[in-house]
Each structure stands twice: as C-alpha cells, then as structure tokens.
C-alpha positions as CSV (number, residue, x, y, z in Angstrom):
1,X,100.7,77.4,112.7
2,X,98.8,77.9,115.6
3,X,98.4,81.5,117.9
4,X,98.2,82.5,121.2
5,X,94.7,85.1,120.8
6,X,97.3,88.1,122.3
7,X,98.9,87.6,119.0
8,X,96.8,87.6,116.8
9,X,95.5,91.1,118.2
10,X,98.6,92.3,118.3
11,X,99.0,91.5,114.6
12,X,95.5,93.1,113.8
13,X,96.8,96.1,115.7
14,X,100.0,96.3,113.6
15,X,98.0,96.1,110.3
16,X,95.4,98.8,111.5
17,X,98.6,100.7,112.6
18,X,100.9,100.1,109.9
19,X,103.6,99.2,111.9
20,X,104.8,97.3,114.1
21,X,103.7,96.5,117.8
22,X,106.7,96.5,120.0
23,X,108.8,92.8,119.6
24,X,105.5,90.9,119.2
25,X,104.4,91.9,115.7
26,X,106.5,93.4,113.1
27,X,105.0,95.1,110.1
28,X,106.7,94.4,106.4
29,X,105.6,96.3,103.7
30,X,105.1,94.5,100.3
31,X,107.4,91.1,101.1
32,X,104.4,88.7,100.4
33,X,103.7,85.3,102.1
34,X,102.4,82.4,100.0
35,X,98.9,83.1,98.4
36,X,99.7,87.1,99.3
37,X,102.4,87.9,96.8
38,X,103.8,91.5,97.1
39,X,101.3,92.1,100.2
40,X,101.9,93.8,103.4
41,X,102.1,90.9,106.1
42,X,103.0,90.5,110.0
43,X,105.9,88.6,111.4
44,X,105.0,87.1,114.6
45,X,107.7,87.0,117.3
46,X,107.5,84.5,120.2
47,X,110.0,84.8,122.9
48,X,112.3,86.8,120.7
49,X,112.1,84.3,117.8
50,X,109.9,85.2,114.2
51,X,107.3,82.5,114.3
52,X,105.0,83.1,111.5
53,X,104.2,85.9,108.9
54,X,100.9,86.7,107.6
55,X,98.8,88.6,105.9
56,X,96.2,90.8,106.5
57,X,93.6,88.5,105.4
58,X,95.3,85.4,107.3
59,X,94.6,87.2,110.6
60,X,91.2,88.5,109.8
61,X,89.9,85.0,108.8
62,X,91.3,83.9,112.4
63,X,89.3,86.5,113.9
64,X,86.3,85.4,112.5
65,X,87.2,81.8,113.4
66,X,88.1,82.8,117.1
67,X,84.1,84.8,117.4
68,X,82.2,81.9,115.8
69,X,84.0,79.1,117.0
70,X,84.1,77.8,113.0
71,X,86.6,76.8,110.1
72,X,86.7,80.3,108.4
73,X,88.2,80.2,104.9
74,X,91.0,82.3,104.0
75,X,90.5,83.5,100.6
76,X,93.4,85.1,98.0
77,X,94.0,86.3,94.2
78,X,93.6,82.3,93.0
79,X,91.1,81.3,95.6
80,X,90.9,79.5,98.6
81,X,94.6,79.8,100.0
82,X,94.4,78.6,103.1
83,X,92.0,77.8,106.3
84,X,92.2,79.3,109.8
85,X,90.7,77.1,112.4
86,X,89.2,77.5,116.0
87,X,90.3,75.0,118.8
88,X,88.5,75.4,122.2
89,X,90.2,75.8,125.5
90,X,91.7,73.0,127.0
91,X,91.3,71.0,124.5
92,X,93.9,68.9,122.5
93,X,94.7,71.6,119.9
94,X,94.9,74.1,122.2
95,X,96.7,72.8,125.4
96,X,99.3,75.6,125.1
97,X,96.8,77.9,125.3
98,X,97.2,79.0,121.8
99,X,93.6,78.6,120.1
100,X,93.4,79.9,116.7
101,X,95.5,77.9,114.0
102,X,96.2,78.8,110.3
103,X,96.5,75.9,107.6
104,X,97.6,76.9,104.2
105,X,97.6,75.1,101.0
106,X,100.8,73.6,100.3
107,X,102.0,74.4,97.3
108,X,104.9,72.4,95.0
109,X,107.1,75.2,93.9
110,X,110.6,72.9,93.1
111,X,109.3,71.0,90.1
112,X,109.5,71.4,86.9
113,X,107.2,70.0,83.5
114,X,109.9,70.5,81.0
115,X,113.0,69.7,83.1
116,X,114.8,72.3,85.5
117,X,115.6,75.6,84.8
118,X,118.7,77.1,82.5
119,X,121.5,78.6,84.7
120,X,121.4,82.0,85.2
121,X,124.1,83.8,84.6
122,X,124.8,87.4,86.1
123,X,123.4,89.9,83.6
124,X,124.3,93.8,83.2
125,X,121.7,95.9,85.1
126,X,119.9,97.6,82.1
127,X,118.1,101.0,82.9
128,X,115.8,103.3,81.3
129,X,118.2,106.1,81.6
130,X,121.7,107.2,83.1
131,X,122.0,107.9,86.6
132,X,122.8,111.3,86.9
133,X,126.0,112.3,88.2
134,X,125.1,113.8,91.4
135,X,121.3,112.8,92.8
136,X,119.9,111.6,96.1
137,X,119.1,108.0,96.8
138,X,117.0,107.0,94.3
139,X,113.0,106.8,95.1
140,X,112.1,103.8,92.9
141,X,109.4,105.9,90.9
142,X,107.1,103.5,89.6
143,X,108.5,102.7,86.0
144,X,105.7,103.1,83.4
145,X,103.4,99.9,82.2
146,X,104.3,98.8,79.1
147,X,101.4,98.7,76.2
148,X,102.4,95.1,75.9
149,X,101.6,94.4,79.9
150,X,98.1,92.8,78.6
151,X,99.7,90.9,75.9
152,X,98.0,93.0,73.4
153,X,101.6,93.4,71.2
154,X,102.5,89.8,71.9
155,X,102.7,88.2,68.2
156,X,104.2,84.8,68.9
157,X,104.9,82.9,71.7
158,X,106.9,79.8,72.4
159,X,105.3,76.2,72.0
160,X,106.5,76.1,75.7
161,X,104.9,79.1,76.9
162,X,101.7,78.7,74.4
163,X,101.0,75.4,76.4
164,X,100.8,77.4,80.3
165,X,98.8,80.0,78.8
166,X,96.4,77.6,77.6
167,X,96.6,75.6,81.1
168,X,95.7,79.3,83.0
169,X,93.0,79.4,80.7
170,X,91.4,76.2,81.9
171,X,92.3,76.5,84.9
172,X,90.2,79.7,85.2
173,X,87.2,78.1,83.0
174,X,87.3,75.3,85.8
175,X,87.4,77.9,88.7
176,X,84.7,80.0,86.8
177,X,82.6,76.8,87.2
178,X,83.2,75.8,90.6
179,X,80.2,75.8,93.1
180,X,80.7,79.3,95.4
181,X,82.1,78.3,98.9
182,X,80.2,78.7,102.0
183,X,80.1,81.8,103.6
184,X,81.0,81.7,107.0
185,X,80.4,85.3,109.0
186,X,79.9,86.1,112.3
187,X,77.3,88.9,110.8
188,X,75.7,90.7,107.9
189,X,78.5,93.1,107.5
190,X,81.1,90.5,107.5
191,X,78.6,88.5,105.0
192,X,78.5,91.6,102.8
193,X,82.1,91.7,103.0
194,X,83.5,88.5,101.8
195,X,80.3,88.5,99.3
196,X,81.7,91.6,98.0
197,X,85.2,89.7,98.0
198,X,83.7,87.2,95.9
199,X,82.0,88.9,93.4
200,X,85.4,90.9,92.6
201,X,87.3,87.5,92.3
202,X,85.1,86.1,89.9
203,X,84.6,89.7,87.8
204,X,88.8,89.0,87.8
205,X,88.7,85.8,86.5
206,X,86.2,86.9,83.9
207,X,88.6,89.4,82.6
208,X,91.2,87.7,82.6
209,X,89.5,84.6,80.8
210,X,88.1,86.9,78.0
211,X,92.3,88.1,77.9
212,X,93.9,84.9,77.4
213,X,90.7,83.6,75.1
214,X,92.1,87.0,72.9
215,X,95.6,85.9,72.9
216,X,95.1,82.3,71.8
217,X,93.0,83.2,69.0
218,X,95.2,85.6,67.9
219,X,99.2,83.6,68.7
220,X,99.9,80.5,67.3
221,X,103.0,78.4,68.9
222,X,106.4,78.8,67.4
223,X,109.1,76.5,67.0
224,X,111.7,78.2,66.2
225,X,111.5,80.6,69.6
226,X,113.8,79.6,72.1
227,X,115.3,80.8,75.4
228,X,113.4,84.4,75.9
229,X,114.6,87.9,76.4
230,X,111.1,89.5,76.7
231,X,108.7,88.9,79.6
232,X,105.8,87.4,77.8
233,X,102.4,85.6,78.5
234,X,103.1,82.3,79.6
235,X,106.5,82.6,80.2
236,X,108.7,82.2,83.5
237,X,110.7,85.2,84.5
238,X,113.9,85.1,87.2
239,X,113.9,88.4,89.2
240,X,116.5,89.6,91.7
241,X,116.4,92.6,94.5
242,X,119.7,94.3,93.7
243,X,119.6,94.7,97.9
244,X,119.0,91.2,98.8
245,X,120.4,88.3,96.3
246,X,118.8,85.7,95.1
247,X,116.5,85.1,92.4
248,X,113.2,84.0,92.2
249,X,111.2,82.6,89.4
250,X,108.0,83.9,88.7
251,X,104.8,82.9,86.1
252,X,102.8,85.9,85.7
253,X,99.0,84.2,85.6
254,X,96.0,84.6,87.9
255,X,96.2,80.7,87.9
256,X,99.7,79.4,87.7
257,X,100.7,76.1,87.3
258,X,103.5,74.3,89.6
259,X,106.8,75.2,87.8
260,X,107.1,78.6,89.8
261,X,106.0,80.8,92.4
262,X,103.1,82.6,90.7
263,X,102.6,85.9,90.4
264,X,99.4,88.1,90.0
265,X,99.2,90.1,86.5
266,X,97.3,92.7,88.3
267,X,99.7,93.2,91.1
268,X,101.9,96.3,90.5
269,X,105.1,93.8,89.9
270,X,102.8,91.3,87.2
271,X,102.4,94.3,85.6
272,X,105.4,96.4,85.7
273,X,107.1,93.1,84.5
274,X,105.1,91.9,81.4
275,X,107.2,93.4,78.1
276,X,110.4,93.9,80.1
277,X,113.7,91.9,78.9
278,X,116.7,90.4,80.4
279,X,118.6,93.3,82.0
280,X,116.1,95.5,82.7
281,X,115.9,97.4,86.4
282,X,112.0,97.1,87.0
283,X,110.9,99.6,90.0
284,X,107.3,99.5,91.4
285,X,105.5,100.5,94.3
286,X,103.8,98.6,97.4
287,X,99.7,99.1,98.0
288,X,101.5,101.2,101.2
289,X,103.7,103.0,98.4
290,X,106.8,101.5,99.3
291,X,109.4,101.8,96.6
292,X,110.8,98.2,95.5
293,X,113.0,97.1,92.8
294,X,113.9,94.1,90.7
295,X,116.2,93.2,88.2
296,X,115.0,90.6,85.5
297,X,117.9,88.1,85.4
298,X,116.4,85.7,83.0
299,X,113.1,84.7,81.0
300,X,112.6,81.1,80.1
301,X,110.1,80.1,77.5
C-alpha cells in the first residue's frame, strides 16, 4: 500500500493525538492490524473511502524511509513484520504522487496441519459473577490473570497441542540464532531507539524460551485428551466480541505457526485468556485503557 506523504503525517498526528484527524485519519483503539495484534492503529481515508490501517510503528518506519530515502524495516512482537519503502518523485512507483509504500509479510491464516477446525456451536456466556440487578453499563474491568497464564499449573497437554508448543520453541531457538538485522536510522537517537527495540525483543524471546523449555520438561503428551475446554499452552482458542460477531481463532505463542492468527502471551488478551474455558466472558484493557471484551467460544487441542 502506498501513501501520499500528507497521509502519512496526518496519521503520525492522529497517533501523537490519540485521535483522529478530521476524515483523513481515524484513530482505533486496540483493533490490531496484522503483526500489531490488539494495538492502536490508523485507518487511512482517501476520498471518503478507508484505504489502509496501520499501526504506530508502520508509519514511523515510513517516516524514516521518506528522510533517508532507504528500505526501513518495520519491526513487531515476532520480528520483522513488514517493510516500508521509499520511491522518489516522478518516478515509476510514485507517479501518483504517493511516495512512501508499506509491504507486509503475508501471512497464511486459512490452513490447517491437522484438518479444519470443529464447528462451533453457540455457547452460554459464562461470568465470574451475577450481573447485578440495577448497575450502569458495564466498564470491562480488567478480569484478573489466572496463576495458570504462564502455564505453571498446566499438568498435561494434548499430543496436538504438545507438538505447537514444541514448534514455538524452535521457532524461537532459530530466531534466537538469527544474525541481527541492519539498522537503518536517519540518526543516533533513532539508532538508540530501534537498538533498544531489539534488545527488548530478544530479552522476550529469552523468556519465553526458558518458559516453554519448563513446560516440556515438565508435560508429557496425552492421548486420551481430546477436544479442550481450558485455554492451554499450545492450544487454539475461538473468541467472539459479544458487540461484533464473529469468531476468531487464536494461538497464544510469541512464534505461532500457520493454523491461526497468533496472538502475543504478553499482550493483555494472551494473558487474560490463558486458564480460561469455554464460556467464559474475558474482559481486558487496551495500552490506551480501552475496555474490550471476548467471549471464549471454543478451545481446540
């Protein structure tokens, strides 16, 4: 997707603003765009029509491409997510004026290694506690993490979901491994910056490493566990927004596989989720502390 420069500083200014910029850039709290789950992002309008939504980093990564007249990587949870490139006046990828472009990874989110997945059928909303009989609109408190949100309580595991927890785990030895990418900056604060950036990532992966290294040793697979009513390590959970149908399927890992959108463990819905069941109303907050809430509508092992 490529932008015209007035919108991408219109969708700098709507970030720096937290909200939106007239019709040109529209600020959502907490929707997510590929690579940014559960982020606050941008929708670009052009000529009255949403183009594009990004996230914060999307546009600052064009930015940097637009001053240095460079590739800039654009860098996530999981890595490098996507690329934002600079094309020079008049030339062929910028004949419509529109200079800076953003390329993301592409990622195959509608197949499945184990064939698809079960129907779902509509479950009882589960809560923590009766509604009381006369209350304002509900705030979505944040419900509390449960001890199990590590997997420190899980004791077994499916053979199913034993197999993707031990794919993450490779996945994040292999990233662990990696070479470190270029650092393209426009100056040393910007260098500092994404170095900064990079040392977090890999403390994460670290972590997260020395977690699922912990739960291997400790769970073995088990055969008789099928289906799943418990968010667990490894498994893939269907959520839906009570306000806006439709369920998605999550795996909750740092490095996911291709069976479902993945979902951060250390974002506030990764962890709110892990050591819920089937049923349950899950409530959360945005980095913005927007109240959001999900319903967990299945768990497939």
């Amino acid at each position: 997707m490529r932008l015209h420069r007035d919108e991408v500083n219109a969708a700098q200014h709507a970030f720096s603003m937290g909200r939106s910029v007239k019709s040109t850039a529209r600020f959502l709290a907490g929707v997510g765009v590929p690579g940014f789950p559960g982020a606050d992002v941008v929708e670009v309008a052009r000529d009255g029509r949403a183009v594009v939504r990004v996230a914060h980093a999307e546009i600052q990564a064009m930015i940097r491409a637009a001053i240095a007249h460079a590739d800039v990587p654009v860098l996530g949870h999981t890595g490098q997510t996507g690329l934002a490139r600079y094309h020079a006046p008049g030339s062929a990828g910028a004949s419509d004026g529109r200079t800076t472009e953003l390329l993301r990874v592409r990622r195959a989110t509608d197949r499945t290694a184990d064939g698809p997945l079960p129907g779902v059928p509509r479950q009882p909303v589960r809560t923590t506690a009766p509604a009381p009989t006369a209350a304002p609109a509900p705030t979505a408190t944040p419900d509390p993490v449960p001890a199990s949100s590590t997997g420190s309580g899980v004791e077994r595991l499916s053979p199913a979901a034993h197999r993707r927890v031990h794919r993450e785990l490779r996945r994040v030895q292999d990233e662990l491994e990696r070479p470190l990418p270029e650092i393209v900056a426009v100056d040393s604060s910007s260098r500092q910056a994404q170095l900064a950036d990079l040392d977090r990532r890999r403390a994460a992966l670290r972590e997260r490493r020395s977690l699922l290294r912990d739960l291997l040793d400790r769970v073995t697979p088990d055969s008789t566990l099928s289906g799943g009513t418990t968010v667990v390590p490894g498994c893939l959970v269907g959520v839906e927004d009570p306000d806006d149908p439709g369920i998605t399927t999550y795996e909750i890992a740092m490095l996911a596989g291709d069976e479902a959108e993945r979902l951060s463990p250390d974002s506030a819905l990764g962890r709110a989720l892990m050591g819920r069941e089937v049923g349950d109303e899950v409530r959360w907050r945005t980095e913005r502390g927007t109240g959001m809430r999900v319903v967990v509508r299945y768990v497939k092992d």
